[in-house]
Structures are given as C-alpha cells and as structure tokens.
Backbone as ProteinMPNN parsed JSONL, in Angstrom:
{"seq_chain_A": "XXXXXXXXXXXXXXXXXXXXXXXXXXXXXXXXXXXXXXXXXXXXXXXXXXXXXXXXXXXXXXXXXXXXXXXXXXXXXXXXXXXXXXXXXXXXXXXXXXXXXXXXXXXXXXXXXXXXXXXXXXXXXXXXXXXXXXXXXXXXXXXXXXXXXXXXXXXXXXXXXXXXXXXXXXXXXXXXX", "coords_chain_A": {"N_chain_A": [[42.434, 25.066, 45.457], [44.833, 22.553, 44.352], [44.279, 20.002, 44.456], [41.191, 19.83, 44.679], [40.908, 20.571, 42.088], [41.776, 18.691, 40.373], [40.378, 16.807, 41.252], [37.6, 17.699, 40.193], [37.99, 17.078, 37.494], [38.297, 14.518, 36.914], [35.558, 13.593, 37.173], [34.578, 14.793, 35.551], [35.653, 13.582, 33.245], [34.472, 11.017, 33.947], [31.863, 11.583, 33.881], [31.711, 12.301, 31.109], [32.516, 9.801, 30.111], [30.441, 8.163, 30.958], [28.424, 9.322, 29.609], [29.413, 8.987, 27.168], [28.808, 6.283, 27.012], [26.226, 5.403, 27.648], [25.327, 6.969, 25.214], [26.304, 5.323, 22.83], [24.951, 3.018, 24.075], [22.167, 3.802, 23.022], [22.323, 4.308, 20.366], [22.963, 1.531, 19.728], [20.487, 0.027, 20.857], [19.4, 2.064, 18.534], [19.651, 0.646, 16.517], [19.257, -2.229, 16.562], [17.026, -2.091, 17.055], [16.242, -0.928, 14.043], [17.403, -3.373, 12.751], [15.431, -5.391, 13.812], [12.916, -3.968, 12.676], [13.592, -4.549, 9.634], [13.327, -7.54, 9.679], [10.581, -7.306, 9.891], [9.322, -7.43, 6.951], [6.773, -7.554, 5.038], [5.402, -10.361, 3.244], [4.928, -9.371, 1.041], [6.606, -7.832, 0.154], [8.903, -9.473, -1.089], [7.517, -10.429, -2.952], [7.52, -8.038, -4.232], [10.021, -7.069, -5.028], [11.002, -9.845, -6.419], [9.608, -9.242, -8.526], [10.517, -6.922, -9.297], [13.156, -7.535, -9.252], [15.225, -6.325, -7.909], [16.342, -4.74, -4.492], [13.733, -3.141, -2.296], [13.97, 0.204, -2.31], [14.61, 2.092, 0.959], [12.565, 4.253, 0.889], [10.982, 3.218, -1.277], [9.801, 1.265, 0.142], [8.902, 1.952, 3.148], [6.527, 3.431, 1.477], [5.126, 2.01, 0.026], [4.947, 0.473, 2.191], [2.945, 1.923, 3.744], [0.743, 2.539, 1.747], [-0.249, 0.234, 1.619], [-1.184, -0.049, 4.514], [-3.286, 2.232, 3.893], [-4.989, 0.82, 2.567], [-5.74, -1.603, 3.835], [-6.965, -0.199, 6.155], [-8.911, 0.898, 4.479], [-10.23, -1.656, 4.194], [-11.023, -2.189, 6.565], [-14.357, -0.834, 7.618], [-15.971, -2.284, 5.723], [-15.16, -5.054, 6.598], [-16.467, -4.95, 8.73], [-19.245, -4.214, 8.232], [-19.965, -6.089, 6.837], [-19.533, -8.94, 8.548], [-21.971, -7.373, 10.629], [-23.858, -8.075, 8.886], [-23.779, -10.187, 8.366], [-24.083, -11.331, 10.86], [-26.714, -10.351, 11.579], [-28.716, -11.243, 9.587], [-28.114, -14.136, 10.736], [-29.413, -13.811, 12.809], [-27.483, -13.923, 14.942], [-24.801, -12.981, 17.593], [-22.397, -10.536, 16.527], [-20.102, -11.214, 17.562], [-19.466, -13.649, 17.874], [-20.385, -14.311, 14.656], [-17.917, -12.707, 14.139], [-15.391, -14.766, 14.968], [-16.01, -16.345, 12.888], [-15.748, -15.202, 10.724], [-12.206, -14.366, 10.658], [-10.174, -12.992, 9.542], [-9.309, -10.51, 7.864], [-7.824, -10.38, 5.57], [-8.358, -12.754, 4.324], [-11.158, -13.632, 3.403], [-13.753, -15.359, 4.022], [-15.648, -17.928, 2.111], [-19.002, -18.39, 0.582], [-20.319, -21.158, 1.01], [-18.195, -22.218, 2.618], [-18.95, -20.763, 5.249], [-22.02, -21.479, 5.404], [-22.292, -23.961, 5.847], [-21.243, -23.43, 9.222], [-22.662, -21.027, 9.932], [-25.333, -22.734, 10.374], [-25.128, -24.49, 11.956], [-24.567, -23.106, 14.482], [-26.986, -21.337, 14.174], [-28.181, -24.032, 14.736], [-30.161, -24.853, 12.774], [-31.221, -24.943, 9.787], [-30.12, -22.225, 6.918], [-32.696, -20.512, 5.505], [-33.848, -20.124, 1.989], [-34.249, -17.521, 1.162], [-32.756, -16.316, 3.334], [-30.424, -17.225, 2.69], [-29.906, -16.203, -0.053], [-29.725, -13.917, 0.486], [-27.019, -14.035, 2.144], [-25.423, -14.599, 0.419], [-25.859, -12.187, -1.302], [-24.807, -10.235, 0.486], [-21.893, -10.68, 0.68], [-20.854, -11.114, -2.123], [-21.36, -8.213, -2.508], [-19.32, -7.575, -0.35], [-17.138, -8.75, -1.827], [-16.689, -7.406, -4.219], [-16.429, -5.069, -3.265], [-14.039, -5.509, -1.8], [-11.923, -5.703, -4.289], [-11.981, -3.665, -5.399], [-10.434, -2.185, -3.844], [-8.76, -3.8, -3.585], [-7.444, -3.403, -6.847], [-7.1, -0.568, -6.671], [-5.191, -0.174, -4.848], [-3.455, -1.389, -6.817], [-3.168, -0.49, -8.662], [-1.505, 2.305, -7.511], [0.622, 1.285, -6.506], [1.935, 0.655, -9.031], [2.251, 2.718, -9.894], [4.202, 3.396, -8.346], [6.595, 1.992, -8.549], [6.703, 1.176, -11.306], [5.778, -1.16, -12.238], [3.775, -3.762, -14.083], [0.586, -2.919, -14.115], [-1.324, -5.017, -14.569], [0.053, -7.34, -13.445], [0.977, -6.602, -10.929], [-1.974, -6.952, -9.883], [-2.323, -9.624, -9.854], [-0.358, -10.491, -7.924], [-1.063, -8.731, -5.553], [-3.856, -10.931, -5.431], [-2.867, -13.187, -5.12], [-1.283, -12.921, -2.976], [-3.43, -12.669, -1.391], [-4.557, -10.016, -0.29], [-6.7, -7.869, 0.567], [-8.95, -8.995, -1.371]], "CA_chain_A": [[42.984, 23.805, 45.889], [44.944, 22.059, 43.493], [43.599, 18.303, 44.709], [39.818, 19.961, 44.382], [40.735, 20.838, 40.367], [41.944, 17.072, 39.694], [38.885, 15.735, 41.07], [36.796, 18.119, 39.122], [38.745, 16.974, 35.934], [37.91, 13.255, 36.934], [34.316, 13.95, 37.454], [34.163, 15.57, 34.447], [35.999, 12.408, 32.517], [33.572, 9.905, 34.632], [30.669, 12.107, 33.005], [31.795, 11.949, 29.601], [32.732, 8.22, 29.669], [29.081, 7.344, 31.177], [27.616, 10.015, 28.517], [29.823, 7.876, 25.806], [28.375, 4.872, 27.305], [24.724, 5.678, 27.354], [25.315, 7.283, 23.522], [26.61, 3.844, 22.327], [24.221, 2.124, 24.141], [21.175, 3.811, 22.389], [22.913, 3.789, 19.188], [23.147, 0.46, 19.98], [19.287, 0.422, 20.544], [18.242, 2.036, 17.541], [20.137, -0.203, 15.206], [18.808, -3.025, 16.656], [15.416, -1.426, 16.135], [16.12, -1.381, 12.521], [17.478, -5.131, 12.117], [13.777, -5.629, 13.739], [11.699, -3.594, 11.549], [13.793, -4.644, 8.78], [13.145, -8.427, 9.411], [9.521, -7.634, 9.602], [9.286, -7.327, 6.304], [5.699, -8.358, 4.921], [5.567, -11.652, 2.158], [4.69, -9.156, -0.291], [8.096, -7.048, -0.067], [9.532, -10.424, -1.281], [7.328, -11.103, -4.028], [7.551, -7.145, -5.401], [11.12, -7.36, -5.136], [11.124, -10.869, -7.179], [9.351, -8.823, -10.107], [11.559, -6.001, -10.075], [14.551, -8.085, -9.762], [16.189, -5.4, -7.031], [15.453, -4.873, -3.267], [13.075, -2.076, -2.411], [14.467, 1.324, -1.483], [13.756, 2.517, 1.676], [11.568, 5.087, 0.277], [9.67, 2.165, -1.593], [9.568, -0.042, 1.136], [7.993, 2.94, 3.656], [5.588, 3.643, 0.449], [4.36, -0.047, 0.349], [3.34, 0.459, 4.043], [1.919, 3.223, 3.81], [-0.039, 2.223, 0.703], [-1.068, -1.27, 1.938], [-2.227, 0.317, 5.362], [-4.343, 2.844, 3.873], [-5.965, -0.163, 2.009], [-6.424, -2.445, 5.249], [-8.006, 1.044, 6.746], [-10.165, 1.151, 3.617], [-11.299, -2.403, 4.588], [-11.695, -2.615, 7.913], [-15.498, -0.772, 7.938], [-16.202, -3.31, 5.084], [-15.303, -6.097, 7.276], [-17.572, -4.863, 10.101], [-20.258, -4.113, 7.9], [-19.607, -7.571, 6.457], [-19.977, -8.638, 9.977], [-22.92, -6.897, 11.02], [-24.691, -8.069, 7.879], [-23.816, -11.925, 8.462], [-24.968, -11.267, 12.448], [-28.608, -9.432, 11.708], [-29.452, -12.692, 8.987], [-27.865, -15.143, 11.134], [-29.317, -14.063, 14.278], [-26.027, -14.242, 15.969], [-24.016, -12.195, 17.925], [-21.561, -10.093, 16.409], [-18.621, -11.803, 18.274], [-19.543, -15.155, 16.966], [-19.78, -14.492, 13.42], [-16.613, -12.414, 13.647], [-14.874, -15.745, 14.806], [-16.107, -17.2, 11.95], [-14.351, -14.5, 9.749], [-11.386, -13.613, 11.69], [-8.862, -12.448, 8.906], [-9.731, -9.381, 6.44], [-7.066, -11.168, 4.356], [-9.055, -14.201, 3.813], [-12.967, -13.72, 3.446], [-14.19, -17.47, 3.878], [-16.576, -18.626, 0.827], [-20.395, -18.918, 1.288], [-20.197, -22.677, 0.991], [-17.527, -22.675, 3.826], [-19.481, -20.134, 6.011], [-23.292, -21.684, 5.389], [-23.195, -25.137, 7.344], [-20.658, -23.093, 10.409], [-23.805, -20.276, 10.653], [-26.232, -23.352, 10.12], [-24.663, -25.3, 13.139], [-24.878, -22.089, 15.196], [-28.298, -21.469, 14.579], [-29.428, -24.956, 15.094], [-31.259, -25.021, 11.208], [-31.012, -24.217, 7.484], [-30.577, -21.237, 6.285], [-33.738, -20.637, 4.464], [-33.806, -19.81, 0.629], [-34.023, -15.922, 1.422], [-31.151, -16.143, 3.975], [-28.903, -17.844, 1.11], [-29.627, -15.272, -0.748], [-29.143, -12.486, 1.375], [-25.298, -14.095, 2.571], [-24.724, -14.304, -1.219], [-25.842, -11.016, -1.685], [-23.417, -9.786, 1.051], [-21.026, -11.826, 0.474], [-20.707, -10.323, -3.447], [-21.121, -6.761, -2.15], [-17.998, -7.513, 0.1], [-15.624, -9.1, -2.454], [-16.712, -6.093, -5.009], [-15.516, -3.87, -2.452], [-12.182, -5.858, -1.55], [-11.423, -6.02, -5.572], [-12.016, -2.274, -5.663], [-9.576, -1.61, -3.007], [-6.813, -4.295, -4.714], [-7.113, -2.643, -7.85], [-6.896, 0.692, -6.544], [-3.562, -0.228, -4.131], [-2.399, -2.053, -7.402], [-2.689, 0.799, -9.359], [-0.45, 2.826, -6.526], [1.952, 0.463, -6.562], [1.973, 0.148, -10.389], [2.91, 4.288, -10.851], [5.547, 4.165, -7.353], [7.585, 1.167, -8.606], [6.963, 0.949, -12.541], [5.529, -2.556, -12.412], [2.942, -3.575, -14.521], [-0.396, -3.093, -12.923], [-2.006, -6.496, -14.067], [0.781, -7.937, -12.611], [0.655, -6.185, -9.679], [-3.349, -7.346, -9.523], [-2.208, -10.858, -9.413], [0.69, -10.601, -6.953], [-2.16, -8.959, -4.704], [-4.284, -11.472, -5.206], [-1.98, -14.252, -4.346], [-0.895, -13.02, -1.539], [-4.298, -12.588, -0.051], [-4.161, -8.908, 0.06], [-7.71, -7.559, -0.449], [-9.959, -9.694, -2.091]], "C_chain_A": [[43.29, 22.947, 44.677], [44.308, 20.432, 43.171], [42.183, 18.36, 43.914], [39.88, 20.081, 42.737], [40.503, 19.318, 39.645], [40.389, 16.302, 39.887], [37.376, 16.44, 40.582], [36.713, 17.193, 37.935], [38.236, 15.504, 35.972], [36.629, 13.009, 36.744], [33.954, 14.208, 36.442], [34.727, 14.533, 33.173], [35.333, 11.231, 32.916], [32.538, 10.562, 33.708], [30.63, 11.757, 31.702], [31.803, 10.635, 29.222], [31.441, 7.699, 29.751], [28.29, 8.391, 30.049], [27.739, 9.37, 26.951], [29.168, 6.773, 25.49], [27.249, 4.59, 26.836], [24.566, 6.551, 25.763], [25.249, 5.878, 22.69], [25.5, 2.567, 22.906], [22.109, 2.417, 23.784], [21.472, 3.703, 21.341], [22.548, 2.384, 18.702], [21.375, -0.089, 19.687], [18.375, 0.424, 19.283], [18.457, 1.444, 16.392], [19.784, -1.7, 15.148], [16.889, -3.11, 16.042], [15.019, -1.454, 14.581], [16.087, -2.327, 11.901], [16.127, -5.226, 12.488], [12.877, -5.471, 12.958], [12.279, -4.195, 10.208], [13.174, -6.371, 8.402], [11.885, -9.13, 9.396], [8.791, -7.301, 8.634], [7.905, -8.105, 5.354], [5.925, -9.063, 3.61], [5.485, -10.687, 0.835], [5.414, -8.288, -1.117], [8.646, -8.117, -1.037], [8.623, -10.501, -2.828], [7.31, -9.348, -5.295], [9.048, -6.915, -5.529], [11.593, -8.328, -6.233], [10.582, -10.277, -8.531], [10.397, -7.594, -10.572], [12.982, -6.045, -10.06], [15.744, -7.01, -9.066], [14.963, -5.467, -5.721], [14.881, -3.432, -3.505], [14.183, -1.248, -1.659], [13.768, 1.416, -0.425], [12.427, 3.463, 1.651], [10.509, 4.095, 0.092], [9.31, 1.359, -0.774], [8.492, 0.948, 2.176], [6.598, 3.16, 2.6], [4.766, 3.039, 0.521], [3.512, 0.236, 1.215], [2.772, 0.839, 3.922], [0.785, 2.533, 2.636], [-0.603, 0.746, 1.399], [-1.862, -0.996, 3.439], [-3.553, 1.216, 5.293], [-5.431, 1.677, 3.265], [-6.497, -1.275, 2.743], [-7.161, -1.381, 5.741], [-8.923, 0.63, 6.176], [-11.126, -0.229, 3.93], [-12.032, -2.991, 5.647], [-13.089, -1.72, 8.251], [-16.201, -1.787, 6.753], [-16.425, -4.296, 5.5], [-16.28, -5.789, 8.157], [-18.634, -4.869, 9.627], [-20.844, -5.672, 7.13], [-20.654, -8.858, 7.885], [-21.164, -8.878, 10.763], [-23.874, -7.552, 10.41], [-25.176, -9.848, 8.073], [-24.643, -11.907, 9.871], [-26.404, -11.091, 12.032], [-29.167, -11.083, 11.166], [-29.15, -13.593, 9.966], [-28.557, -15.523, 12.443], [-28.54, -14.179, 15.181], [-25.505, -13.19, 16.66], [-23.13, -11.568, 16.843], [-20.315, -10.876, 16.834], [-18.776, -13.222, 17.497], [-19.472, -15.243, 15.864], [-18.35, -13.904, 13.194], [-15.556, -13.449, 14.318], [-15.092, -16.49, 13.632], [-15.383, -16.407, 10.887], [-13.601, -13.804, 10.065], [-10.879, -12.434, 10.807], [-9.659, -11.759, 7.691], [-9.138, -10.223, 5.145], [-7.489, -12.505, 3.541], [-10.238, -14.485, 4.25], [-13.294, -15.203, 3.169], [-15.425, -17.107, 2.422], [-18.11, -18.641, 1.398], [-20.377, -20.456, 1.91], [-19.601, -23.161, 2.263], [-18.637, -22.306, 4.827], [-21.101, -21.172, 6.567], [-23.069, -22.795, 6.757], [-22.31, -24.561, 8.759], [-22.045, -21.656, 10.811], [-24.818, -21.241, 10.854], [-26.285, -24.138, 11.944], [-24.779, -23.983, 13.969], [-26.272, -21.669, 15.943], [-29.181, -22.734, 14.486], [-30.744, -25.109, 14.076], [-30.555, -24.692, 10.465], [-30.939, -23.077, 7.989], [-31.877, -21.411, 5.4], [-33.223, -19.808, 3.361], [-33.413, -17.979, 0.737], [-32.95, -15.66, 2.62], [-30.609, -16.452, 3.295], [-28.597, -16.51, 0.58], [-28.909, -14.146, -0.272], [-27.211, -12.647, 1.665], [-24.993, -13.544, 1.591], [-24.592, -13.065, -1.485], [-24.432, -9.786, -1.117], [-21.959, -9.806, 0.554], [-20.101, -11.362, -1.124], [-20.736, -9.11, -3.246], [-19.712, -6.49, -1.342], [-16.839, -7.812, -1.106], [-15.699, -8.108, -3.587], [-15.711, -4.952, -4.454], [-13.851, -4.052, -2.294], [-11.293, -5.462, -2.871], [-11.127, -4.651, -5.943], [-10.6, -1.958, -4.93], [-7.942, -2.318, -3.05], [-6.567, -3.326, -5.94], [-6.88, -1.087, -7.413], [-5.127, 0.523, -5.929], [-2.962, -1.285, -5.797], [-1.837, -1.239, -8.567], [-1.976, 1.499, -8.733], [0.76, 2.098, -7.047], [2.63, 0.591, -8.014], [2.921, 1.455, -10.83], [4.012, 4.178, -9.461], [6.473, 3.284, -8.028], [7.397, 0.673, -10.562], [6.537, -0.345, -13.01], [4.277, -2.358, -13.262], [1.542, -3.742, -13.55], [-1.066, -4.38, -12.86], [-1.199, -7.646, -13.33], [0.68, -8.15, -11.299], [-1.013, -6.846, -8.991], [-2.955, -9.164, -8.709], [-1.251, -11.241, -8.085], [-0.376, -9.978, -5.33], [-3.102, -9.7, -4.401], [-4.14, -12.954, -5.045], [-1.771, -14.089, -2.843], [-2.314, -12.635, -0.447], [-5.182, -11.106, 0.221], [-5.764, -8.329, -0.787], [-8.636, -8.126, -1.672], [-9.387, -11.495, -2.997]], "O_chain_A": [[42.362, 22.565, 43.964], [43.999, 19.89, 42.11], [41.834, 17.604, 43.007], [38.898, 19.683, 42.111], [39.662, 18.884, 38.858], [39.645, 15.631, 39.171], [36.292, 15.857, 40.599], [35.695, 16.668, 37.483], [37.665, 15.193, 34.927], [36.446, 12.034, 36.015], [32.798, 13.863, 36.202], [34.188, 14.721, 32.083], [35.588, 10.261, 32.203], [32.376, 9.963, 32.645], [29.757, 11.067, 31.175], [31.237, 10.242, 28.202], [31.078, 6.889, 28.899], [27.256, 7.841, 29.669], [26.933, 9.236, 26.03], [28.918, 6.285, 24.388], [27.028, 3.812, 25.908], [23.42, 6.635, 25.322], [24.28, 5.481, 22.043], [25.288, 1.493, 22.342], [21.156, 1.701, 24.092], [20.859, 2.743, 20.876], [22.008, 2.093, 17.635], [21.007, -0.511, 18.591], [17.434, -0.273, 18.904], [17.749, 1.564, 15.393], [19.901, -2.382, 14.13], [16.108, -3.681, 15.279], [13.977, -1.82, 14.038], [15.373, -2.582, 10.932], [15.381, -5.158, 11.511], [12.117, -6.329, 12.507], [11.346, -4.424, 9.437], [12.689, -6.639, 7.303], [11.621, -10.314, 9.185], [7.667, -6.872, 8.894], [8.104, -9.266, 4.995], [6.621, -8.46, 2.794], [5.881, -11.084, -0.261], [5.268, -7.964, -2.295], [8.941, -7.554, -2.091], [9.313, -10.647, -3.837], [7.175, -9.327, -6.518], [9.208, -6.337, -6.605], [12.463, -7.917, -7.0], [11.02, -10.73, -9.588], [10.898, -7.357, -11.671], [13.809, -5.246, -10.5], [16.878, -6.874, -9.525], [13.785, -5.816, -5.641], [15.22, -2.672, -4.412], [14.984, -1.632, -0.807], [12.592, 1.051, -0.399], [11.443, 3.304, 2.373], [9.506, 3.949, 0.79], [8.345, 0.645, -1.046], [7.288, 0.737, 2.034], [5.527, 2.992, 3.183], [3.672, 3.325, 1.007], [2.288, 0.308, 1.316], [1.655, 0.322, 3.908], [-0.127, 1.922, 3.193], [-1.828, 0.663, 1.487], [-2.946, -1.54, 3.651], [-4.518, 1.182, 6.056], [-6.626, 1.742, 3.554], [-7.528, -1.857, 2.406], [-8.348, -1.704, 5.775], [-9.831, 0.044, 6.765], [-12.356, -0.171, 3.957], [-12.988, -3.756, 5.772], [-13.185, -1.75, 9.478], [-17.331, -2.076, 7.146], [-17.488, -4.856, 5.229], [-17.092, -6.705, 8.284], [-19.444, -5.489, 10.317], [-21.998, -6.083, 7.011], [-21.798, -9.299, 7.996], [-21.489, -9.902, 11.363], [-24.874, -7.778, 11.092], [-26.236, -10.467, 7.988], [-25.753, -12.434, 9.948], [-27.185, -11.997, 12.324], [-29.764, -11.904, 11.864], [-30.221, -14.117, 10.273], [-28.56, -16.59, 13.058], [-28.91, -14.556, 16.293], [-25.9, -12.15, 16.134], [-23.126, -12.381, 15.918], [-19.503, -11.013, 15.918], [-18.068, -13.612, 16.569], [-18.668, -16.083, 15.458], [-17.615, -14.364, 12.32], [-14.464, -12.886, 14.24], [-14.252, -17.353, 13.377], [-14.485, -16.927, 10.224], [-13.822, -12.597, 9.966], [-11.028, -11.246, 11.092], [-10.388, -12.281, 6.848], [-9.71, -10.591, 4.119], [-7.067, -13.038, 2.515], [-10.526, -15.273, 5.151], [-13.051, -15.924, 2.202], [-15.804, -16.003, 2.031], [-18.336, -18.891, 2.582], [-20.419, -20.756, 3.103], [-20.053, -24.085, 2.938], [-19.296, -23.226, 5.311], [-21.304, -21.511, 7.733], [-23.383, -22.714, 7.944], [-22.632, -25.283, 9.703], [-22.268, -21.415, 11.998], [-25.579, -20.771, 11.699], [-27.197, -24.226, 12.766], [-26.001, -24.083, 14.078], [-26.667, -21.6, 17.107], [-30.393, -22.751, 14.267], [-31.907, -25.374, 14.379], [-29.42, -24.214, 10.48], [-31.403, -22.716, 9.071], [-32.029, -22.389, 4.669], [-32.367, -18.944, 3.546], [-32.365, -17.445, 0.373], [-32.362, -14.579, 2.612], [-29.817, -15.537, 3.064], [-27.556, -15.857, 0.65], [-27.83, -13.636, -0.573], [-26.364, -11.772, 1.482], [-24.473, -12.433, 1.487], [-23.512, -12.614, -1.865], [-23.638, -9.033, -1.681], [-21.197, -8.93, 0.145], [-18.871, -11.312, -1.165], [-19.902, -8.589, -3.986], [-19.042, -5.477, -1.543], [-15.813, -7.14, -1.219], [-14.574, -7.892, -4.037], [-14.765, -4.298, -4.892], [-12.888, -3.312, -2.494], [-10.165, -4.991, -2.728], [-10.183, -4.389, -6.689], [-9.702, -1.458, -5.607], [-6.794, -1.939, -2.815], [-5.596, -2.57, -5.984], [-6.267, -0.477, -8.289], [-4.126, 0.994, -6.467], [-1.902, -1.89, -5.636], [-0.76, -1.213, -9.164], [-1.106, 1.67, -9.587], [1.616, 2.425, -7.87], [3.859, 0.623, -8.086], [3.857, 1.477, -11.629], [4.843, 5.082, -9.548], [7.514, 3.921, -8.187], [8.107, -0.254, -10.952], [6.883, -0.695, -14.138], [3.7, -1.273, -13.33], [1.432, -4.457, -12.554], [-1.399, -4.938, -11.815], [-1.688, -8.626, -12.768], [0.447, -9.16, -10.635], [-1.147, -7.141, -7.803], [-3.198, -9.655, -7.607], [-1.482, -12.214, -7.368], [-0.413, -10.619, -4.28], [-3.543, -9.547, -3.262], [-5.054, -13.761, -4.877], [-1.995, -14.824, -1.881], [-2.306, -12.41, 0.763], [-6.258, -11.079, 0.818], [-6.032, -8.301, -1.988], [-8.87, -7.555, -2.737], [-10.208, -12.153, -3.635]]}, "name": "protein", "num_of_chains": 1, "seq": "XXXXXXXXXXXXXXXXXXXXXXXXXXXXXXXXXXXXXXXXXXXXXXXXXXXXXXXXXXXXXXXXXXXXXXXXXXXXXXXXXXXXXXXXXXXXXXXXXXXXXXXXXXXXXXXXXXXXXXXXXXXXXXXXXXXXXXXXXXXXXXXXXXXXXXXXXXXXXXXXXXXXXXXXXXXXXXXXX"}
C-alpha cells in the first residue's frame, strides 16, 4: 500500500525530529551543567590563578579538587577527634560542642571557645581543663598545619608555584589550619 509507505516515512521523520529534540535538549543539559560547575569555582581557584597570572586548565582545576578533598578527608577524623576531646573535658554532648566548632575551615581559638564551654557548663574551667583544651587544641592545629603543608606541597609540584607561597595562600584562605 503505497499510503501505508508514506506514513511509515512520516513516522520515521516524527522519530528522528523528537530524537533531534531530546539530543539537543540534553546537550542542552549538560552544558548547562558545566556553566554550573564552572561557576562553582572555590575562592582559592581565584587566588592560584592570581599567582600564576593564567586561568587553571581543566586538568589543574580537577587536580585542585581532588587535592583539596583528599585534605578535607584527611581532616575530618581530626575534627571529630577534636570534638570528642572538647566533649569528654567539657562534659558536654558531642552535638553541642560541635555547634561550637561548626567549620573545619575555621578552628575557633581557646580564648573564643573557653567562656562559650564555661557558659554551657555553668562554671570555670578549672586549671587542668585549660590545660587539657590547650593541649587539644595544639594537637589539632599541628595536625591542620601538617595537612596545609602537605596539600601545599601538591600544589607546589602540579602548578610550579612556589610552595611558601602556596603555604600562605592556604593559610589565608582558611584552608587547613
């Protein structure tokens, strides 16, 4: 039936056009996907960019991540043990002191911390609790400093920068100690 061929042939040009459609409109999709990831670009793309005076390759930019997440990994049992350590002296919950130090990126100070556990527990710290925060407290930012200098050394051999540079540009932005 010559009628039945044509409306094959139509059928078969309806297919392709909605197969065109739905191509272009993931296309569409994953390029949007990219402007996204591209414009979530962390503060510290911007400031290793500003030393090497070019944008990062994609390569270096993937690298970065990668390298700055294995070094949030490395400190997130730090922070807990951090944490744990402020809870046991403080007497506190767990949940409560980790409101008091939300952000890995920015370990509060004894000084800040003391009168917000003090007000908690309703007293002083005594002389041997001081100590003990302190003690923590210096066993954590050892650790953070370890784990800048190590990601600043990374950084230092993927992108050619100098590494004390690199130390300071991590420790501006927060990043580990």
């Amino acid at each position: 039936m010559p009628g039945h061929r044509m409306g094959e042939d139509a059928v078969i040009r309806f297919g392709r056009g909605i197969a065109t459609r739905v191509a272009v409109a993931a296309m569409s999709l994953v390029v949007l996907s990219l402007a996204a990831a591209a414009e979530e670009r962390p503060p510290l793309f911007e400031r290793l960019e500003a030393k090497l005076q070019r944008p990062l390759s994609a390569q270096e930019g993937q690298r970065v991540r990668e390298l700055s997440a294995g070094a949030a990994a490395e400190l997130e049992p730090v922070h807990a043990r951090y944490i744990r350590d402020v809870a046991a002296l403080a007497e506190q919950p767990e949940d409560v002191v980790a409101a008091l130090v939300p952000e890995l990126a920015e370990p509060p100070t004894v000084p800040t911390i003391v009168p917000q556990l003090e007000r908690r527990m309703n007293r002083p710290l005594s002389l041997v609790e001081h100590r003990r925060l302190i003690e923590a407290d210096q066993a954590y930012r050892r650790t953070r400093i370890m784990v800048r200098d190590s990601l600043a050394r990374r950084l230092s051999e993927l992108l050619a920068l100098d590494y004390s540079q690199l130390r300071v540009i991590l420790r501006e932005s927060r990043l580990a100690g």
